[in-house]
PDB file of the backbone (N, CA, C, O) and the ligand in Angstrom, with CONECT records:
HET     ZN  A 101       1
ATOM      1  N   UNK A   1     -20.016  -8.714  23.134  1.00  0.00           N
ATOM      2  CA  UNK A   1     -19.732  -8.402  21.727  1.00  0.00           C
ATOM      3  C   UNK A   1     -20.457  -9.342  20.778  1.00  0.00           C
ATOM      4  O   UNK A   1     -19.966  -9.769  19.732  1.00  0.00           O
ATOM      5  N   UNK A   2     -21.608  -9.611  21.216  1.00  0.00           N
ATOM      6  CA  UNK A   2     -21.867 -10.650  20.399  1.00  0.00           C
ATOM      7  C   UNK A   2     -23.220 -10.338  19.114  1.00  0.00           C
ATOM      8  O   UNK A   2     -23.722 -11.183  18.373  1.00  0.00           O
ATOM      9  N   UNK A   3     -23.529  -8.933  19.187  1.00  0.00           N
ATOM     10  CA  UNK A   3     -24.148  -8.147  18.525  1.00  0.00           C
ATOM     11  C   UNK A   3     -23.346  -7.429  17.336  1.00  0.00           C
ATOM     12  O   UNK A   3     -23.901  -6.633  16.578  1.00  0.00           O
ATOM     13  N   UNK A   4     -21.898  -7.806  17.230  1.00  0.00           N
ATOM     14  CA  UNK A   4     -21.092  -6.920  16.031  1.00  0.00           C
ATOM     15  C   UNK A   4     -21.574  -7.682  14.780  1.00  0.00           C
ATOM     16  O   UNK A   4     -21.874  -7.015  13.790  1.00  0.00           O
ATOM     17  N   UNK A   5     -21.657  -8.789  14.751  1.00  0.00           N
ATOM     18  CA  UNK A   5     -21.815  -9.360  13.352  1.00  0.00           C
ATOM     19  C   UNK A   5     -23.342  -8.846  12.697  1.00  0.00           C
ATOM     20  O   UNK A   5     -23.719  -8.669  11.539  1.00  0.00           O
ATOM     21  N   UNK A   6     -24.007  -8.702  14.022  1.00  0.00           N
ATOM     22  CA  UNK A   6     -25.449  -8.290  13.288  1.00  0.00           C
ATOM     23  C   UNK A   6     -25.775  -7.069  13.064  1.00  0.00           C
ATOM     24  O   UNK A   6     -26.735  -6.784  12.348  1.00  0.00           O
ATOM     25  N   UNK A   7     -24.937  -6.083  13.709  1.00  0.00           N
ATOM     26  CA  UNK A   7     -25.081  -4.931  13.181  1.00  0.00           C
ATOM     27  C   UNK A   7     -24.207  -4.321  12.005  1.00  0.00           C
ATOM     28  O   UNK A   7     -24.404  -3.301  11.343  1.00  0.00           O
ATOM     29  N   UNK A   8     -23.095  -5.332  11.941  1.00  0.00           N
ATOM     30  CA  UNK A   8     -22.414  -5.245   9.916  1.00  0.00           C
ATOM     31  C   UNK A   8     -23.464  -5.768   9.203  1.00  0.00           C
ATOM     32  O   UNK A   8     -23.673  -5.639   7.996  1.00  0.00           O
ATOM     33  N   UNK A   9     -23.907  -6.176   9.759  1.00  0.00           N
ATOM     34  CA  UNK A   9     -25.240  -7.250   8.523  1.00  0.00           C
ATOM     35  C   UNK A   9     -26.430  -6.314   8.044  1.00  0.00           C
ATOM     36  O   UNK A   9     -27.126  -6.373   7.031  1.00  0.00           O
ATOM     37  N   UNK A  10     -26.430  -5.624   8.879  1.00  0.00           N
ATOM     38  CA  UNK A  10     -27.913  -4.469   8.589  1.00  0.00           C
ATOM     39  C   UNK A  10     -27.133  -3.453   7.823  1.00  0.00           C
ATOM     40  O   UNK A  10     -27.232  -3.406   6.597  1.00  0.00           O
ATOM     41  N   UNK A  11     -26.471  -2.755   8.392  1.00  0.00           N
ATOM     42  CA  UNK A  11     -25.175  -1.579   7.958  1.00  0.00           C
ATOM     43  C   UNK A  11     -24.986  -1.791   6.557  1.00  0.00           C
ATOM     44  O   UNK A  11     -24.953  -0.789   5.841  1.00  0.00           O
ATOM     45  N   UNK A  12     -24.811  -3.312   5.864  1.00  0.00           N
ATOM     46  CA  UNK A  12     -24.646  -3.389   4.603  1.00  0.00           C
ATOM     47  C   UNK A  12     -25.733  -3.732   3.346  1.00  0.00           C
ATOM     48  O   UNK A  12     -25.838  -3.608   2.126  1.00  0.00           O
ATOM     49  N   UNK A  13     -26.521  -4.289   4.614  1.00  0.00           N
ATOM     50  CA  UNK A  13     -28.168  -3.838   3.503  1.00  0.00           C
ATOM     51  C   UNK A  13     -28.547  -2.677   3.667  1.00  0.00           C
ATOM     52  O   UNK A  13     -29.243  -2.302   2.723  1.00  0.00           O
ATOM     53  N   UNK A  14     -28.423  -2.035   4.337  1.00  0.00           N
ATOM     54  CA  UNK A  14     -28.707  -0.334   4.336  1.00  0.00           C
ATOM     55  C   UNK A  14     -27.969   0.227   2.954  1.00  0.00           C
ATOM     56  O   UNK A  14     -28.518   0.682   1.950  1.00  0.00           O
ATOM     57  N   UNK A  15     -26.754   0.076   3.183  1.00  0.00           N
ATOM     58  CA  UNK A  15     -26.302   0.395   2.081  1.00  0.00           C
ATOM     59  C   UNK A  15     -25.843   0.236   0.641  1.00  0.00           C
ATOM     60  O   UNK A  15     -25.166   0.883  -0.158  1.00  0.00           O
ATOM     61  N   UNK A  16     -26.579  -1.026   0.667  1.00  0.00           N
ATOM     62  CA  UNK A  16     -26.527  -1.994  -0.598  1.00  0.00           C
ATOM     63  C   UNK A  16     -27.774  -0.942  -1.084  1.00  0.00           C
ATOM     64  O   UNK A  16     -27.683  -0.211  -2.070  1.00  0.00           O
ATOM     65  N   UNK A  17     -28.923  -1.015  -0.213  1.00  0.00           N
ATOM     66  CA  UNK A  17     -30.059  -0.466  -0.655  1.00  0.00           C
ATOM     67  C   UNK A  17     -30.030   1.095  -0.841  1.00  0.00           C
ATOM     68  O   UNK A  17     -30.909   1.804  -1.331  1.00  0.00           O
ATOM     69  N   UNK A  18     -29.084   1.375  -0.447  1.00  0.00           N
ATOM     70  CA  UNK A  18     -29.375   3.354  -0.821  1.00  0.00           C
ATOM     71  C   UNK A  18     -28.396   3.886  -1.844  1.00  0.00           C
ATOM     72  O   UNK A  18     -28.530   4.966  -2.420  1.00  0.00           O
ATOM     73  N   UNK A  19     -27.159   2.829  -2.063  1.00  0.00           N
ATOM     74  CA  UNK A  19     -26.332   3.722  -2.492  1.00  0.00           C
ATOM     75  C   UNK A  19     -26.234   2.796  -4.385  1.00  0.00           C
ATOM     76  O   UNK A  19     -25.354   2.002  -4.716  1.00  0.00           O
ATOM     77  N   UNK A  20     -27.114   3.145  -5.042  1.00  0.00           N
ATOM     78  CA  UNK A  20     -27.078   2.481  -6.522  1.00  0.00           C
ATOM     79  C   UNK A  20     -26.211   4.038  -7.126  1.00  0.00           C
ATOM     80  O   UNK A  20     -26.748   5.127  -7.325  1.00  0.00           O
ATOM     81  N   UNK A  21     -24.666   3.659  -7.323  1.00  0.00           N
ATOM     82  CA  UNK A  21     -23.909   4.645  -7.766  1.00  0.00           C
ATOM     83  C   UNK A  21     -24.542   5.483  -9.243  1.00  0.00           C
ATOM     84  O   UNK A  21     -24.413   6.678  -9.509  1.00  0.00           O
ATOM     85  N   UNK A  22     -25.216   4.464 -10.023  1.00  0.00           N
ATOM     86  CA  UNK A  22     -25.483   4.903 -11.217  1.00  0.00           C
ATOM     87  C   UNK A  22     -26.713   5.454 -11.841  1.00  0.00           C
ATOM     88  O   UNK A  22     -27.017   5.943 -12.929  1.00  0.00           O
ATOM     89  N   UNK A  23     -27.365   5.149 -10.584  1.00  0.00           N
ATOM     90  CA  UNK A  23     -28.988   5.447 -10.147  1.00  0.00           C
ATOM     91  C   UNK A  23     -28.979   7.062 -10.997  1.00  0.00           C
ATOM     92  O   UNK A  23     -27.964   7.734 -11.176  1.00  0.00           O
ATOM     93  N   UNK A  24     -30.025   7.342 -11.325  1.00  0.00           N
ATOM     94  CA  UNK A  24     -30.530   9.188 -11.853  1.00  0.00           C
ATOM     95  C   UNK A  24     -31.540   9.573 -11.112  1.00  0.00           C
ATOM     96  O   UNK A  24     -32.472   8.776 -11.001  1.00  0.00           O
ATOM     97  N   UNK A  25     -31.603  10.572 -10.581  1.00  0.00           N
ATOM     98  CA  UNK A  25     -33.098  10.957  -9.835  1.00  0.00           C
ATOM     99  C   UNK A  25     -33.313  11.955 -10.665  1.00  0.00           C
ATOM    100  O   UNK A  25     -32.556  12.421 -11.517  1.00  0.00           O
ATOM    101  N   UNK A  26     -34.939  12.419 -10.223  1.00  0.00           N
ATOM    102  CA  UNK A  26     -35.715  13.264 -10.360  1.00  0.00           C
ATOM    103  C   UNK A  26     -34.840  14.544  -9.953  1.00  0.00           C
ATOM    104  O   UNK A  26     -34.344  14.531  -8.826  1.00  0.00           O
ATOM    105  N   UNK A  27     -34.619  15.625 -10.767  1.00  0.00           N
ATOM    106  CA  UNK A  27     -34.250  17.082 -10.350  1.00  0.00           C
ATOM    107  C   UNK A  27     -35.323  18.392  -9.458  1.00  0.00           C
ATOM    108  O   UNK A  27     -36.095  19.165 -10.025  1.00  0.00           O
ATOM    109  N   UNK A  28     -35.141  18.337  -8.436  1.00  0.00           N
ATOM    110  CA  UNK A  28     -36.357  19.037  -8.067  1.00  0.00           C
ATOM    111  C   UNK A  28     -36.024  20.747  -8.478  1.00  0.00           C
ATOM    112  O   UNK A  28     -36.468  21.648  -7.767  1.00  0.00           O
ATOM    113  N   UNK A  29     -35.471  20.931  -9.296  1.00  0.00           N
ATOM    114  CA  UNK A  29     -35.585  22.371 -10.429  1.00  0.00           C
ATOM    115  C   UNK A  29     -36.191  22.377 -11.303  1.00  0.00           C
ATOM    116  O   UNK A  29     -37.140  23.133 -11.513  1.00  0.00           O
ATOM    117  N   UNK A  30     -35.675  21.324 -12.184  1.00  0.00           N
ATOM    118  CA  UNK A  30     -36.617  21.037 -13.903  1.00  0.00           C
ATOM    119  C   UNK A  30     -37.505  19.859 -13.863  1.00  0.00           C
ATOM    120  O   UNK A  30     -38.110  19.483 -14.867  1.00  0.00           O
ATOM    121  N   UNK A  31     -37.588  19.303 -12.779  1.00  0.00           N
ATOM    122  CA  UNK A  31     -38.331  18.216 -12.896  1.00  0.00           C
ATOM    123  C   UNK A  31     -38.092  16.674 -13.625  1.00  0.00           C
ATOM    124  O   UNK A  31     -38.765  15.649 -13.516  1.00  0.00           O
ATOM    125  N   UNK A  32     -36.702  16.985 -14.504  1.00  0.00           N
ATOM    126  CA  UNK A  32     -36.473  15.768 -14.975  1.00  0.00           C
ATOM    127  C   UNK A  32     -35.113  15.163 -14.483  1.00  0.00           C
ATOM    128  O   UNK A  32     -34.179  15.630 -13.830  1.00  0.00           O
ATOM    129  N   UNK A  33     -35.435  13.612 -15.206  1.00  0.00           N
ATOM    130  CA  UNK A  33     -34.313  12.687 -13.739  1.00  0.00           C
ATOM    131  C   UNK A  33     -33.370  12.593 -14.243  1.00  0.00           C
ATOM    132  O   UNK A  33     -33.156  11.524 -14.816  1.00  0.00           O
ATOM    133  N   UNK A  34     -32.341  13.653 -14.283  1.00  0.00           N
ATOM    134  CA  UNK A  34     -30.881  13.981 -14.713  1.00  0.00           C
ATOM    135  C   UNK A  34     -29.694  14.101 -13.774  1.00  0.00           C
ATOM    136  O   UNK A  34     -28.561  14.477 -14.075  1.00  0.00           O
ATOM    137  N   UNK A  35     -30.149  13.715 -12.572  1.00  0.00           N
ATOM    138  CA  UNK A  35     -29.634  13.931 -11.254  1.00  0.00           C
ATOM    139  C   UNK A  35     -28.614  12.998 -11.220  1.00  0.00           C
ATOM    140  O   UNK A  35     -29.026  11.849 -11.375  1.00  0.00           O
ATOM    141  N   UNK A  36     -27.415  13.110 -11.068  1.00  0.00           N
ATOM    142  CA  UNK A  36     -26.346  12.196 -11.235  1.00  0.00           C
ATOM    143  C   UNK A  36     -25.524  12.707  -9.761  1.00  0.00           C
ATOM    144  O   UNK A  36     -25.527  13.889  -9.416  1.00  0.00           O
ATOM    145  N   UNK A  37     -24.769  11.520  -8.900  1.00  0.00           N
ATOM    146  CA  UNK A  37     -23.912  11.807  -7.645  1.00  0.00           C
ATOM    147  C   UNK A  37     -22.264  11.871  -8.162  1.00  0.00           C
ATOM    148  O   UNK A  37     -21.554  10.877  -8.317  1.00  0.00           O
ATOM    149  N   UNK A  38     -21.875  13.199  -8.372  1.00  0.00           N
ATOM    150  CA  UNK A  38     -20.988  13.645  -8.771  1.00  0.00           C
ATOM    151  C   UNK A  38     -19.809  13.128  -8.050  1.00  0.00           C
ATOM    152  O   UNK A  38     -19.018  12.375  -8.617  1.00  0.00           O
ATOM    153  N   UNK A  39     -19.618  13.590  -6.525  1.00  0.00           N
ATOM    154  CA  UNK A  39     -18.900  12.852  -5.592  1.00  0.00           C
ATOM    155  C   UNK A  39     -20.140  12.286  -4.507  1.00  0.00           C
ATOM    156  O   UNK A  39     -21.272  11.903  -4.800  1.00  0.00           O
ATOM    157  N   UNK A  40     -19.536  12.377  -3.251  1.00  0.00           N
ATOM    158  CA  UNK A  40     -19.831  11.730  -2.142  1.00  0.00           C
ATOM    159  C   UNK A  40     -20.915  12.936  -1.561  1.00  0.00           C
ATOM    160  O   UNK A  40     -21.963  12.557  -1.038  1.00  0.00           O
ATOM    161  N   UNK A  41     -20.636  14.300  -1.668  1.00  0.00           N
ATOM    162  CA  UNK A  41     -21.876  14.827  -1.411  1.00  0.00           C
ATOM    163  C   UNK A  41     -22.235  15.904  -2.076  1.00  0.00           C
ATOM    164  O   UNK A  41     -22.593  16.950  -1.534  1.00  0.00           O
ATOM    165  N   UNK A  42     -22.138  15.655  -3.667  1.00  0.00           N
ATOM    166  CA  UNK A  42     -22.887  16.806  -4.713  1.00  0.00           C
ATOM    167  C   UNK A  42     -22.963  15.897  -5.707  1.00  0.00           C
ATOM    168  O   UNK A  42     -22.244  15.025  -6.197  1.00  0.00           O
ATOM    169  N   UNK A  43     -24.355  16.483  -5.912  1.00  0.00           N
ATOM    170  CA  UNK A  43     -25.105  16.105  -7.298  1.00  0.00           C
ATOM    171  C   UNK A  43     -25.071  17.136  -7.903  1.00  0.00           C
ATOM    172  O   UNK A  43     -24.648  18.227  -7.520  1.00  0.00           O
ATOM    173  N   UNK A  44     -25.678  16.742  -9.245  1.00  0.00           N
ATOM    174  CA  UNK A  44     -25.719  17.669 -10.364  1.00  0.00           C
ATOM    175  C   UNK A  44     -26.553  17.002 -11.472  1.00  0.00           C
ATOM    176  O   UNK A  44     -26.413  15.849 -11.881  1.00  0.00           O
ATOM    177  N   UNK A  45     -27.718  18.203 -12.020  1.00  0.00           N
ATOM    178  CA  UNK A  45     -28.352  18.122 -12.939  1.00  0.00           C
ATOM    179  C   UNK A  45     -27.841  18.061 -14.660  1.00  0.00           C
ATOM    180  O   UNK A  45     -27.341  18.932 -15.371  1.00  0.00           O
ATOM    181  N   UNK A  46     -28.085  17.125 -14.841  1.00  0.00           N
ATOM    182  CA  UNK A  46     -27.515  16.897 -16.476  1.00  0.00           C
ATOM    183  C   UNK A  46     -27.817  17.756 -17.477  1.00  0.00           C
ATOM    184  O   UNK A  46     -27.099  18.097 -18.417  1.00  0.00           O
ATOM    185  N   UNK A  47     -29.280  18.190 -17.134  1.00  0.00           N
ATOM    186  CA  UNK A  47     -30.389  18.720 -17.738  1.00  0.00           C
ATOM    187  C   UNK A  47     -29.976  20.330 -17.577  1.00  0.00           C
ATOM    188  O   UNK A  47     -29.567  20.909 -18.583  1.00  0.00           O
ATOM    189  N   UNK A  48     -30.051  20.858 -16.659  1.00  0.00           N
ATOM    190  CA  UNK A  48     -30.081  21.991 -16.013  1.00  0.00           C
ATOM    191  C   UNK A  48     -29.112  22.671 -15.234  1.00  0.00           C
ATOM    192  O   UNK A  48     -29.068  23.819 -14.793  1.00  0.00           O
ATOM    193  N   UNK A  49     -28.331  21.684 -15.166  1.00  0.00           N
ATOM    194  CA  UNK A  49     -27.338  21.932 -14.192  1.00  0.00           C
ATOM    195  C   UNK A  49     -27.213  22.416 -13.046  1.00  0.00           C
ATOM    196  O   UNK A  49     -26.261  23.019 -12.550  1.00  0.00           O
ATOM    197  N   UNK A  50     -28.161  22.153 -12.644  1.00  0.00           N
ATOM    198  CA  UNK A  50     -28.534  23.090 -11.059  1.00  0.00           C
ATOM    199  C   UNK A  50     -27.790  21.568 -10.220  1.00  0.00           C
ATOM    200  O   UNK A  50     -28.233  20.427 -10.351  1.00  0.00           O
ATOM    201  N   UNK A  51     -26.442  22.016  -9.277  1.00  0.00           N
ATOM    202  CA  UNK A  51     -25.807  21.451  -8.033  1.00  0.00           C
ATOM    203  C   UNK A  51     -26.329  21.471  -7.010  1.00  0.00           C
ATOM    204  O   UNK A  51     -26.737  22.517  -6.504  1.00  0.00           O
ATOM    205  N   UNK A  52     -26.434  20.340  -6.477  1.00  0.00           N
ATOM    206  CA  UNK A  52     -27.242  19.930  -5.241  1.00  0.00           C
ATOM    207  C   UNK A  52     -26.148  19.544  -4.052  1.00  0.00           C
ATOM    208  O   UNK A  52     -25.594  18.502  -4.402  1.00  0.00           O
ATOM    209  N   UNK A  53     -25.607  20.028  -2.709  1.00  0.00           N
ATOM    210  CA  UNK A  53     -25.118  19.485  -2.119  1.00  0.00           C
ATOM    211  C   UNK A  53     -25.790  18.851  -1.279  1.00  0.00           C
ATOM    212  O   UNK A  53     -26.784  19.435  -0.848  1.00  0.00           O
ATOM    213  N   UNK A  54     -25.549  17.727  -0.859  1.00  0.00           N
ATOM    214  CA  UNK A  54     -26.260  16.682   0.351  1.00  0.00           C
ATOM    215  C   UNK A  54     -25.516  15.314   0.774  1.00  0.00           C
ATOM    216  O   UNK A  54     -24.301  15.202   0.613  1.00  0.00           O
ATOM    217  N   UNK A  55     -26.113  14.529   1.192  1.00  0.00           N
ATOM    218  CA  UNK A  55     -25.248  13.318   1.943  1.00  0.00           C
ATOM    219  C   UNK A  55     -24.852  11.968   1.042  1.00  0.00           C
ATOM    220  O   UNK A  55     -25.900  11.502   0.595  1.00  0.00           O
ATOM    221  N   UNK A  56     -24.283  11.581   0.837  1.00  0.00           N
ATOM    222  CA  UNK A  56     -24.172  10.057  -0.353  1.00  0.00           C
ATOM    223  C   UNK A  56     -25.100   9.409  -0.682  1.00  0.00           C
ATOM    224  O   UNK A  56     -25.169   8.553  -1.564  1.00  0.00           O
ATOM    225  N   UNK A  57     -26.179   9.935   0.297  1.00  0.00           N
ATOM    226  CA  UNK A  57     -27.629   9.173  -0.482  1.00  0.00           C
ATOM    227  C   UNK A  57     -28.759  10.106   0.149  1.00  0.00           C
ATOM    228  O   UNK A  57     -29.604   9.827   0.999  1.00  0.00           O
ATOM    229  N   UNK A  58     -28.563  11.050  -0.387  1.00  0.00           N
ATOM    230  CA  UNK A  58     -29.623  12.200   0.406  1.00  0.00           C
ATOM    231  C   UNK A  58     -30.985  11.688  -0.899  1.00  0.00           C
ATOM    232  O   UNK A  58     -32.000  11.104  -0.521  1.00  0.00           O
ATOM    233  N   UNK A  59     -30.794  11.963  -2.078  1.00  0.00           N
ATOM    234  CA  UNK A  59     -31.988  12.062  -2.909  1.00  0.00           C
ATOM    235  C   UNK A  59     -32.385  11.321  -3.073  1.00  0.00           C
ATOM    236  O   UNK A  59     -33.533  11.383  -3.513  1.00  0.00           O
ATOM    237  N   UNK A  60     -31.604   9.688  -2.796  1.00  0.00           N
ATOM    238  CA  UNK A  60     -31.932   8.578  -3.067  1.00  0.00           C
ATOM    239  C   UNK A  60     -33.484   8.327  -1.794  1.00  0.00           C
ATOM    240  O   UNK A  60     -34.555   7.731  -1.917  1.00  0.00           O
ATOM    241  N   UNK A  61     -33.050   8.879  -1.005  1.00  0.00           N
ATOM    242  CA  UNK A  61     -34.183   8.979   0.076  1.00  0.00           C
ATOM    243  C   UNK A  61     -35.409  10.183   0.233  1.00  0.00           C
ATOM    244  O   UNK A  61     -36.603  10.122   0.524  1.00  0.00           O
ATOM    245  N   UNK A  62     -34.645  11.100  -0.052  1.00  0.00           N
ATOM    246  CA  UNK A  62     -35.857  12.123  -0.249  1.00  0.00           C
ATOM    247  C   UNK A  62     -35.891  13.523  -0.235  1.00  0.00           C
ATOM    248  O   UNK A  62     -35.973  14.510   0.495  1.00  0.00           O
ATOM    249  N   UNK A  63     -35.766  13.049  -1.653  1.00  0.00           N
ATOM    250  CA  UNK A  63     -35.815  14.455  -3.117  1.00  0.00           C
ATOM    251  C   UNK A  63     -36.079  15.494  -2.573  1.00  0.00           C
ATOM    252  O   UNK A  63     -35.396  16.464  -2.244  1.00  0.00           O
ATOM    253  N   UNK A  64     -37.492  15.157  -2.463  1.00  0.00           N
ATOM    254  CA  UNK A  64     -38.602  16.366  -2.493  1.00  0.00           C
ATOM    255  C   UNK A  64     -37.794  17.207  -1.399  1.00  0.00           C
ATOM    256  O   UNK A  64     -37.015  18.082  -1.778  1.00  0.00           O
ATOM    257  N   UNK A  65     -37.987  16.930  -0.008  1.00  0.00           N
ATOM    258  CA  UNK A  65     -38.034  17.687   0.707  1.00  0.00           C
ATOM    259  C   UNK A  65     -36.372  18.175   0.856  1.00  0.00           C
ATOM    260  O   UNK A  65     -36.176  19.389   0.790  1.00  0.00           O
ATOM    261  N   UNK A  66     -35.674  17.648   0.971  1.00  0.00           N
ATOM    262  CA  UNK A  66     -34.383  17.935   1.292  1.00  0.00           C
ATOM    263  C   UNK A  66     -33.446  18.615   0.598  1.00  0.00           C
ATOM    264  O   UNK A  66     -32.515  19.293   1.033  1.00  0.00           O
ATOM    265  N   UNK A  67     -33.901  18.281  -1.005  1.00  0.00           N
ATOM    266  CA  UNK A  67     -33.053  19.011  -2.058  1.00  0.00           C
ATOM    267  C   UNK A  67     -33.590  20.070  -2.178  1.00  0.00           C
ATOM    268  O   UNK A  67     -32.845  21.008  -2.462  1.00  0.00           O
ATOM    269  N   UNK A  68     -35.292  20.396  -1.993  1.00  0.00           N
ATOM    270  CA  UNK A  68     -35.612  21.805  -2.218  1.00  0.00           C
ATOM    271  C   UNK A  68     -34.693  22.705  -0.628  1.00  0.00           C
ATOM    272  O   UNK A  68     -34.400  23.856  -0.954  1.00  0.00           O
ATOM    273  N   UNK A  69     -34.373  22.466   0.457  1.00  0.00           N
ATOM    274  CA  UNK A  69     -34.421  23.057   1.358  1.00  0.00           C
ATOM    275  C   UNK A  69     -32.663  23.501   1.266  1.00  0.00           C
ATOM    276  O   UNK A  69     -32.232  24.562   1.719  1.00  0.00           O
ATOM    277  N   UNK A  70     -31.851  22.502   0.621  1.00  0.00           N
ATOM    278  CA  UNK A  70     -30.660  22.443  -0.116  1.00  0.00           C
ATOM    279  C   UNK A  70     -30.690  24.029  -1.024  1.00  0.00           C
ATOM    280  O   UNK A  70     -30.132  25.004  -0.521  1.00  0.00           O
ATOM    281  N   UNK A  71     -31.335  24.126  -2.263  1.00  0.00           N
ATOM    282  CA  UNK A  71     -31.693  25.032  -3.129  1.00  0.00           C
ATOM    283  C   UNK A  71     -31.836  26.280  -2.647  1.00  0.00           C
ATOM    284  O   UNK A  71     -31.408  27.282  -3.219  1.00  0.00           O
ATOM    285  N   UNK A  72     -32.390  26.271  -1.669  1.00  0.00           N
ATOM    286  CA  UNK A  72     -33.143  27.548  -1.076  1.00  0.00           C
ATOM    287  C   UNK A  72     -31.781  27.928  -0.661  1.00  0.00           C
ATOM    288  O   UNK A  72     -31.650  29.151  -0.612  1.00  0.00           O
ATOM    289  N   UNK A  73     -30.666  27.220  -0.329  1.00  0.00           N
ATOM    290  CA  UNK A  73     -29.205  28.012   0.517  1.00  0.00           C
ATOM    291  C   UNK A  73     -29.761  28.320   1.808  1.00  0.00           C
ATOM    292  O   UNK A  73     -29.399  29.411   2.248  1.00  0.00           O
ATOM    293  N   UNK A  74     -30.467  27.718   2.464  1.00  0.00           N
ATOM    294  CA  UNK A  74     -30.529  27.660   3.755  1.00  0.00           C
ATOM    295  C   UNK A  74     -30.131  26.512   4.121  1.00  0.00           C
ATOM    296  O   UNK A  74     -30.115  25.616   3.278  1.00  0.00           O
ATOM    297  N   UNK A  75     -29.667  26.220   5.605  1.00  0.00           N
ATOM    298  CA  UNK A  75     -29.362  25.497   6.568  1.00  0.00           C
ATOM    299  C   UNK A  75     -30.880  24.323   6.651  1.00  0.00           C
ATOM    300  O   UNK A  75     -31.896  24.586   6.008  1.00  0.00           O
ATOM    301  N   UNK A  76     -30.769  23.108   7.513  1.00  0.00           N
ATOM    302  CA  UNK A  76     -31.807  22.666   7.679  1.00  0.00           C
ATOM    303  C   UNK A  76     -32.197  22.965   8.453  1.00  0.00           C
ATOM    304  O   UNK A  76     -33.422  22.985   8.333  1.00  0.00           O
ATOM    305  N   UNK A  77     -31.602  23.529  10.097  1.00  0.00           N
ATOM    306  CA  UNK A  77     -32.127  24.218  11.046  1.00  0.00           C
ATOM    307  C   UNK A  77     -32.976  23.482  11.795  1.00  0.00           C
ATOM    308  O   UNK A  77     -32.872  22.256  11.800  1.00  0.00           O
ATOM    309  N   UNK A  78     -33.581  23.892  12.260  1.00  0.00           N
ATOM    310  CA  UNK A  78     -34.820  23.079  13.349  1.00  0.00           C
ATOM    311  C   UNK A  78     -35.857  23.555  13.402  1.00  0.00           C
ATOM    312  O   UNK A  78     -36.729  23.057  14.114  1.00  0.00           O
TER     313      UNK A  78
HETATM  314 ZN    ZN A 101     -32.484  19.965 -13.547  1.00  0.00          ZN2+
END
């Protein structure tokens, strides 16, 4: 057990680093960064209002691809 302390230690820079509650992203509908994390896994456009469901830090990591595939109302699939 002598690996627990170091894997809380990463676990919380991971998530120090992804999860800025107040952070705005880029909207991949209108293009502008109105993107606010409503709860734990929906966003929502300020701008446009287009709802995004995804993970507590899906956009924070990557917009592009994930929120468009979100939009489309498909699955991510394989
Ligand atoms: Zn928008």
């Amino acid at each position: 057990m002598h690996n627990s302390k170091y894997g809380k230690r990463i676990r919380e820079l991971v998530e120090a680093s992804l999860l800025k509650k107040n952070e705005r992203y880029e909207c991949p509908k209108c293009g502008k960064r109105s993107v606010k994390r409503v709860s734990n896994a929906l966003w929502e456009c300020r701008s446009c209002g287009a709802r995004i469901a995804g993970g507590a830090y899906l956009l924070a990591t990557d917009i592009g691809q994930t929120a468009r595939r979100v939009l489309a109302g498909g699955e991510a699939g394989e």
